[in-house]
Each structure stands twice: as structure tokens, then as C-alpha cells.
C-alpha positions as CSV (number, residue, x, y, z in Angstrom):
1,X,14.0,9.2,1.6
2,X,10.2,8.2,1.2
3,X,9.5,4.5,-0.3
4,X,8.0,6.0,-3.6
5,X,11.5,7.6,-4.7
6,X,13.1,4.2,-4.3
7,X,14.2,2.2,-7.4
8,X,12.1,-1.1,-8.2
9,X,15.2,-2.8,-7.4
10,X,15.5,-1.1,-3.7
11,X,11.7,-1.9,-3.2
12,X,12.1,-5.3,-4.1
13,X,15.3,-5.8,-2.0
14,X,13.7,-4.1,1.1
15,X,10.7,-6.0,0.7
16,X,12.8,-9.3,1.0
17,X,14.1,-8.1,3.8
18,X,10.5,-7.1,5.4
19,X,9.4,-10.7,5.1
20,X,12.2,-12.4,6.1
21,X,11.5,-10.1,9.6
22,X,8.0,-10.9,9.4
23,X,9.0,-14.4,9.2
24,X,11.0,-14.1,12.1
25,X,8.7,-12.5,14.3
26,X,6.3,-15.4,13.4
27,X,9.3,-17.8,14.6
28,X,9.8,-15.8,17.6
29,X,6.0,-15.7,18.5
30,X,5.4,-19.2,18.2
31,X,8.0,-20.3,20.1
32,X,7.3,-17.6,22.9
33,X,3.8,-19.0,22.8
34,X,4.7,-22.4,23.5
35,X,6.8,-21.6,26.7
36,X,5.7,-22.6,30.5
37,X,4.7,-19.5,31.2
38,X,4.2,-17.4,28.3
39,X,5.2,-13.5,28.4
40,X,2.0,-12.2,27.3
41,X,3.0,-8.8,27.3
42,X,5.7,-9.6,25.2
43,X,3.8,-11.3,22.9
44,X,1.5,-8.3,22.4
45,X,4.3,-6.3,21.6
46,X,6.0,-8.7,19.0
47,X,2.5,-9.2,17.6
48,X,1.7,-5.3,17.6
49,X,5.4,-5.3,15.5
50,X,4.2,-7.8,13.4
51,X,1.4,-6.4,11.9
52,X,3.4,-3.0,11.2
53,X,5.8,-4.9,8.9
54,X,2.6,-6.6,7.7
55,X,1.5,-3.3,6.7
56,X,5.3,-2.4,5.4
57,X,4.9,-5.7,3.2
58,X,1.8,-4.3,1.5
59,X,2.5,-1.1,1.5
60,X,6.0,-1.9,-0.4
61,X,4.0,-4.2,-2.8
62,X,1.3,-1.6,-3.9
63,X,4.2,0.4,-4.8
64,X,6.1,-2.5,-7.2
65,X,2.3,-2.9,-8.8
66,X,1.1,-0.8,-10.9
67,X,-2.4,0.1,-10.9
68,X,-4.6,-1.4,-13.4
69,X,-7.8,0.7,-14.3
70,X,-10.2,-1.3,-16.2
């Protein structure tokens, strides 16, 4: 099922869920980061994962906003 035949209610509910995750991965990085010997490879990954939900996040919201055309 593609995003766009969701209910504004699903898209709202999986959006919390998206930046809760998002959130998480921050946590995860930062603390990864500050290590003694940080796994940069890792790192890159959790960052590359980051960014998709980052992209999830606003792809999710141009769908809940309508366009405005002025």
C-alpha cells in the first residue's frame, strides 16, 4: 500500500513513529560518537539511515499538507 492511499490519521501515526526513530538514531549516533574508539563505519551507516527517515519525515509531511497555490 503506497503512502498516498493512507488515511490522514495513518500518515499522522506513521509519521510519529518516523521521528521517534529518527530520534533514536540521533541518540544512537551520538553516543556511538562519543565512544573510545568510535566505529566509523557504523556510524556511516546509521547516518546514511538517518537521512532516509529524514526523507520519510518529509516526504510523509508533504502529503498531510496540502498545497497552496497562490
Amino acid at each position: 500500500m503506497m503512502d498516498s492511499d493512507l488515511s490522514e490519521e495513518d500518515l499522522e501515526a506513521r509519521l510519529a513513529v518516523v521521528r521517534q526513530d529518527h530520534a533514536d538514531m540521533d541518540a544512537a549516533i551520538h553516543a556511538l560518537s562519543h565512544t573510545a574508539l568510535p566505529d566509523m563505519m557504523l556510524i556511516g551507516r546509521l547516518k546514511r539511515k538517518k537521512l532516509a527517515l529524514k526523507d520519510e519525515i518529509t516526504r510523509i509531511e508533504d502529503l498531510l499538507t496540502p498545497d497552496i497555490i497562490a
